[in-house]
Backbone as numpy.savetxt, mean C-alpha at the origin, in Angstrom:
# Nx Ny Nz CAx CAy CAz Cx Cy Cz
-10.17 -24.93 4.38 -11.02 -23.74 4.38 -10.13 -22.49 4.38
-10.48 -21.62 3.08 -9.55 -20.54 3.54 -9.83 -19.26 4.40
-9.07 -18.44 4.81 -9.19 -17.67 5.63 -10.23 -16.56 5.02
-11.30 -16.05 5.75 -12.07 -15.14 5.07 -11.61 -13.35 6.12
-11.30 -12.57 4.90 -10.86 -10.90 5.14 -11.73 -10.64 4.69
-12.15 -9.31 5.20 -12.78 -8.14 4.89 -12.12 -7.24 4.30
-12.21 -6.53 3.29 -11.50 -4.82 3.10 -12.84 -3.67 3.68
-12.14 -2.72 4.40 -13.22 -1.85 4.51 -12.50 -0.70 4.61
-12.94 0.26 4.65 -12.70 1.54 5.04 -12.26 2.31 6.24
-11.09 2.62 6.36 -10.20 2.57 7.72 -11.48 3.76 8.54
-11.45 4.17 9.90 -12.26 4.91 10.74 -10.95 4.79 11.70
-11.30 6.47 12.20 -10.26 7.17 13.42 -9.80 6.45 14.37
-10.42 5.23 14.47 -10.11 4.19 15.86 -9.34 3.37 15.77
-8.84 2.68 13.89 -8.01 2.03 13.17 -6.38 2.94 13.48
-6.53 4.10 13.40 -5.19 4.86 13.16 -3.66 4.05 14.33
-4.18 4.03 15.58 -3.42 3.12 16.24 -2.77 1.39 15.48
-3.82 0.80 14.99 -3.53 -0.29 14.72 -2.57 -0.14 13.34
-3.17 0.53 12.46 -2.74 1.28 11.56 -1.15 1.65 11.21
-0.90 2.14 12.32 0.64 2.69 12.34 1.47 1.36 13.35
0.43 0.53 14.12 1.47 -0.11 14.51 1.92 -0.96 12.90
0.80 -1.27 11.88 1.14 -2.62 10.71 2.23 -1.72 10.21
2.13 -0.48 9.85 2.86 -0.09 9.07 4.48 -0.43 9.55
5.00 -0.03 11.20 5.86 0.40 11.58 6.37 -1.52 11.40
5.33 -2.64 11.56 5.59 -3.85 11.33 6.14 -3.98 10.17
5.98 -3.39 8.53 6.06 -3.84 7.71 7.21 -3.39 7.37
7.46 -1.87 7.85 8.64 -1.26 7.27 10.03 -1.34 8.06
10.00 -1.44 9.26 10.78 -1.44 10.48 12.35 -2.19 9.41
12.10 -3.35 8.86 12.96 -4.28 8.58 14.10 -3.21 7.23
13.42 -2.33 7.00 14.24 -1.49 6.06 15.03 -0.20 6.29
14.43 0.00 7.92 15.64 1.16 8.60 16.88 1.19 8.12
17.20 -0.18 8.11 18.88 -0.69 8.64 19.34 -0.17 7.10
18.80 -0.65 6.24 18.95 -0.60 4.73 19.22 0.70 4.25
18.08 1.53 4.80 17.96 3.15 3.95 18.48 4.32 5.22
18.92 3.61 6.18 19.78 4.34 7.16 19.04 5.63 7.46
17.28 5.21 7.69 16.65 5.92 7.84 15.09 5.55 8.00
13.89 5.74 8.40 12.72 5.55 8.65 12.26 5.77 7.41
11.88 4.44 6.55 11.09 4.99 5.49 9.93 6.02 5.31
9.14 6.33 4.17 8.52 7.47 4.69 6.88 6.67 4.91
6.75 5.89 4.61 5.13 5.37 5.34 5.45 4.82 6.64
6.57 4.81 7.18 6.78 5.05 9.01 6.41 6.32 9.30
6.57 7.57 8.16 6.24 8.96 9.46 4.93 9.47 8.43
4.22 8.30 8.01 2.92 8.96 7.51 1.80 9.61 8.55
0.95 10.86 8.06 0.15 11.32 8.66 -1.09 10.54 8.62
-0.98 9.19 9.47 -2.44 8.39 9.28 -3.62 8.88 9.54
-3.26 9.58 10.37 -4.74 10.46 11.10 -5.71 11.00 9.69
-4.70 11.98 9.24 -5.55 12.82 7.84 -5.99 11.74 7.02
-4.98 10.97 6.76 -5.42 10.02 5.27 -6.43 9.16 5.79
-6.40 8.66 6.97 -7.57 8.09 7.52 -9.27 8.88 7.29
-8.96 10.23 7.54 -9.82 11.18 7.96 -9.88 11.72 6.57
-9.13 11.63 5.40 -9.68 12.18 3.96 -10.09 11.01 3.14
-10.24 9.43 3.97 -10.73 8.29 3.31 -10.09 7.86 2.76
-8.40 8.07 2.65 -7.69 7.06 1.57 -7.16 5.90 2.12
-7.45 5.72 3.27 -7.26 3.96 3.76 -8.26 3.23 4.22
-7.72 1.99 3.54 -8.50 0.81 3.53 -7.59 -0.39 4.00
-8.80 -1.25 4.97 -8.08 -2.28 5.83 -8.74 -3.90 5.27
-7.43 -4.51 5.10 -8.02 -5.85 5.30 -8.14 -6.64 6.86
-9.16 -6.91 6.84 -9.33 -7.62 8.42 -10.04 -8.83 8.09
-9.12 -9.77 9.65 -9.70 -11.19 9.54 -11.30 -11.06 10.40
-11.40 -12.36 10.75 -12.95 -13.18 11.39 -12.87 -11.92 12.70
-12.40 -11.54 13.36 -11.96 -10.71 14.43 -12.21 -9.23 14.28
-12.28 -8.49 13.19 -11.93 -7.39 12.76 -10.49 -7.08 12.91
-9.20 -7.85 13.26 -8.32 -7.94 13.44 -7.45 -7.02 12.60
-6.51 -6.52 12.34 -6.06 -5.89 10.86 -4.67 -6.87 10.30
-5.29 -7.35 8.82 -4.21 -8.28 8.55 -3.18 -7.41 7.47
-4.00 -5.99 7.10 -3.13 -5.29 6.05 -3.77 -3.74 5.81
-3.26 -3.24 5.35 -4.30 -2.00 4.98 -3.10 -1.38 3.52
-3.98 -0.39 3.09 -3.66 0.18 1.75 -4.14 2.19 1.66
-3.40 2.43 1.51 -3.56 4.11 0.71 -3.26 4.30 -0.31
-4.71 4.80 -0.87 -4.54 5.42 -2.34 -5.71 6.52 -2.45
-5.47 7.51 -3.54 -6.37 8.32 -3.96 -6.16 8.61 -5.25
-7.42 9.52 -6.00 -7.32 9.51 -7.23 -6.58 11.01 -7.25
-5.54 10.79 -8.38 -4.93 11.94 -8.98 -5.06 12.48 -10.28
-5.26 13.43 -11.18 -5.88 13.58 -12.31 -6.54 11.91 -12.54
-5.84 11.62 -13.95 -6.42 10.63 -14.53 -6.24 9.10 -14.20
-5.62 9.33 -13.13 -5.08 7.62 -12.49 -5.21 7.30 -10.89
-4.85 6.39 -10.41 -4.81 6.13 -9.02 -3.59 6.36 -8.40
-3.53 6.59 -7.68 -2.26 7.14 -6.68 -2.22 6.21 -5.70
-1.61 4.51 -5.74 -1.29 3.72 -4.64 -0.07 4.36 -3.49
0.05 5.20 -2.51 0.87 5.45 -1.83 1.49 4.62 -1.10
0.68 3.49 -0.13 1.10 2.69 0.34 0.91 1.90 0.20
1.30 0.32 0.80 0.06 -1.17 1.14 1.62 -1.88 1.53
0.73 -1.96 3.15 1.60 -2.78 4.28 0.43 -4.05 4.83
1.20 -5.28 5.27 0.38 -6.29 5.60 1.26 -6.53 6.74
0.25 -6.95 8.22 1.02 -7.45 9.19 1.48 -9.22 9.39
2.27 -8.88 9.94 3.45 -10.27 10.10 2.40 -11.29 9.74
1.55 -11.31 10.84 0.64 -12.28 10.93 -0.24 -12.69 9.62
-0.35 -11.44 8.35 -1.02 -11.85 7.51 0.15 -12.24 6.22
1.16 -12.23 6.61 2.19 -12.37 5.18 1.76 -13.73 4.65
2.06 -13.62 3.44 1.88 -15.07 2.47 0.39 -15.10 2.49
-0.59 -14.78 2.31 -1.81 -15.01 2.77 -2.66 -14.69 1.43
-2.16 -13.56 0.76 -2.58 -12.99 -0.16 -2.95 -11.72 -0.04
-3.40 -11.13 0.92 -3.53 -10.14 1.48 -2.85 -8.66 0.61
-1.76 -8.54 0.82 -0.92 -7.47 0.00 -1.80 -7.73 -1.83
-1.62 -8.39 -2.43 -2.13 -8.90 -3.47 -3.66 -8.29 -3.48
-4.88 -8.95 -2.46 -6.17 -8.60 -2.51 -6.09 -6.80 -2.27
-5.57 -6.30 -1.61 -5.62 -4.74 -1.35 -5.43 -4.26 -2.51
-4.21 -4.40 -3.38 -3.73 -3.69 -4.47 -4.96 -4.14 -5.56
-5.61 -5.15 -5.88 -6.29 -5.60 -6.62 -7.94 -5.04 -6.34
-8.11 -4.52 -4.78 -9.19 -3.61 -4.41 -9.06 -2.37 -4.80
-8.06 -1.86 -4.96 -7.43 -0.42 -5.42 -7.53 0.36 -6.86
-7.41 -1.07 -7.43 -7.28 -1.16 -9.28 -8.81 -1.38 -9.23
-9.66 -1.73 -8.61 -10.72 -2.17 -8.62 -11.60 -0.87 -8.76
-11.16 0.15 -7.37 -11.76 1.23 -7.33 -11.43 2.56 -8.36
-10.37 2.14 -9.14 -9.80 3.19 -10.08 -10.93 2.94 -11.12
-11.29 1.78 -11.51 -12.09 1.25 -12.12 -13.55 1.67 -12.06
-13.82 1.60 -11.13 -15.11 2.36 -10.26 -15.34 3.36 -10.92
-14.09 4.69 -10.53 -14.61 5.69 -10.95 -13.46 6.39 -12.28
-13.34 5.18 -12.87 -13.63 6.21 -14.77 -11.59 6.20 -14.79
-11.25 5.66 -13.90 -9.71 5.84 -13.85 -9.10 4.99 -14.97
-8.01 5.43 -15.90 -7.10 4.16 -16.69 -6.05 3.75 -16.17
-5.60 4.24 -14.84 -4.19 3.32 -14.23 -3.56 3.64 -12.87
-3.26 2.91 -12.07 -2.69 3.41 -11.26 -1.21 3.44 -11.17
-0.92 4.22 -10.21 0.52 5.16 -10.11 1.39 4.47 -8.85
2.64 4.10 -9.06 2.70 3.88 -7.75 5.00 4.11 -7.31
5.02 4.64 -6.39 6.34 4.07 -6.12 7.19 3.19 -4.89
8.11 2.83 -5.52 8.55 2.38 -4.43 10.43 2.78 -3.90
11.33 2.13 -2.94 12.57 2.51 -2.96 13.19 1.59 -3.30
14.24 1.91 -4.66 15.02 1.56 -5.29 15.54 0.00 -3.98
15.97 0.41 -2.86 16.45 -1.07 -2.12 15.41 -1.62 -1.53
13.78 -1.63 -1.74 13.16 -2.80 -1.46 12.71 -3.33 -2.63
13.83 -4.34 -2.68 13.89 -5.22 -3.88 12.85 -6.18 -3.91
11.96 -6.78 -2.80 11.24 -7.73 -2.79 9.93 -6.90 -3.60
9.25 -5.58 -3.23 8.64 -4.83 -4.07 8.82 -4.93 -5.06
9.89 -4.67 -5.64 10.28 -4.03 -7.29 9.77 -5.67 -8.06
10.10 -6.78 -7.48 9.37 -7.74 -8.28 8.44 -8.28 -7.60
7.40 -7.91 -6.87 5.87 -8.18 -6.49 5.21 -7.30 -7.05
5.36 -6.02 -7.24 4.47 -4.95 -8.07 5.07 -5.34 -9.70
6.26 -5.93 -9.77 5.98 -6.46 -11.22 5.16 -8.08 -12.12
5.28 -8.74 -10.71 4.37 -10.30 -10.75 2.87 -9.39 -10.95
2.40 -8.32 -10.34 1.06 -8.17 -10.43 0.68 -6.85 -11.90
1.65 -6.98 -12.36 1.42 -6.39 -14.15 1.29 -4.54 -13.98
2.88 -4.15 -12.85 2.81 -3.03 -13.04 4.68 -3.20 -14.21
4.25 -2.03 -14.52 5.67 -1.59 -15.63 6.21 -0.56 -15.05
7.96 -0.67 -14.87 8.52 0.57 -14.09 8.79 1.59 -15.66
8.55 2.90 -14.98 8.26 3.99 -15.64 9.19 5.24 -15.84
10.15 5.00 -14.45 10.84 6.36 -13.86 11.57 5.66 -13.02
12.77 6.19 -12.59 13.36 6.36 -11.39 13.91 7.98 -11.07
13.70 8.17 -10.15 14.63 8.98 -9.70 14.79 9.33 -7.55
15.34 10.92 -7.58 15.70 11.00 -6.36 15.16 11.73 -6.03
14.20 11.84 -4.96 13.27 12.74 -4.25 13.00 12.64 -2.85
13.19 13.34 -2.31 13.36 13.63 -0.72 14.33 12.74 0.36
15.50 12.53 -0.72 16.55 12.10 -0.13 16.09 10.33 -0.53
15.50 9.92 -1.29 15.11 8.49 -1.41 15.29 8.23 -2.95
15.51 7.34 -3.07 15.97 6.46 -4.80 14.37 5.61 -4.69
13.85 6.37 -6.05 12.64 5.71 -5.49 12.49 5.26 -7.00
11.91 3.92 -7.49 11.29 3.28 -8.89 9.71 3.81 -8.52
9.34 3.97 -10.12 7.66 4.61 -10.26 7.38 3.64 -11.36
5.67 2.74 -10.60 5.31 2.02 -11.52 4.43 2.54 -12.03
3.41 1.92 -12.90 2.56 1.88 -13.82 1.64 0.68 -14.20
0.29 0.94 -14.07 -0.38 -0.22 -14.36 -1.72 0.14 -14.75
-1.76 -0.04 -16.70 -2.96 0.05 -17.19 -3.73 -0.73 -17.23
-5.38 -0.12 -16.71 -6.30 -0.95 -16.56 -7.33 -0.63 -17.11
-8.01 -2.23 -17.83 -9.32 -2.48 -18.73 -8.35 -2.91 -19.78
């Protein structure tokens, strides 16, 4: 039997749980970028509070992952998508991004946007297993960051 998640719509009471997944997901890349990536010092509160996160949760309401995105002109703007320990391998990371493309879809969007940092290499080929195309690199706010791309319909 497989595990049944919810995605829903993060609310002000999530923001705790929220920043702990994140600080879970990213923590392991301090050492790497000799620095706090930047969805460690995200403002969850606002993005919570302007609706751009969304949580996957187990049987519990538990949080096994969550995701930020919003629409920017003509595409989606994936900012983040962190999954906690407990939900890795699960599919989870996968179902969020695929809820995301879902909602670009929704409303009239042809692609979403997304980046990541040049040394999380496990990214650079999971956002390419799921049919994004890198687009750009460059250096912005002190980070080596790859920019994907992923047209949809």
């Amino acid at each position: 039997m497989s595990e049944r998640h919810i995605i829903r719509q993060a609310v002000a009471d999530d923001e705790v749980a929220v920043r702990a997944c994140a600080e879970q997901a990213y923590v392991q890349y301090v050492s790497v970028l000799g620095r706090k990536p930047a969805p460690m010092l995200a403002d969850y509160r606002a993005q919570i509070a302007a609706g751009y996160v969304h949580l996957s949760t187990g049987e519990q309401d538990e949080l096994r992952g969550f995701i930020v995105f919003f629409p920017v002109d003509q595409h989606m703007f994936l900012e983040n998508v962190a999954v906690s320990k407990a939900g890795r391998g699960k599919g989870i990371g996968k179902s969020l991004v695929q809820f995301c493309e879902a909602q670009a879809v929704r409303l009239g969007l042809n692609s979403v946007h997304l980046y990541t940092n040049v040394k999380m290499t496990d990214n650079l080929s999971i956002y390419r297993r799921l049919g994004y195309v890198e687009v750009q690199r460059r250096s912005e706010d002190g980070f080596d960051r790859v920019y994907f791309e992923k047209i949809l319909g």
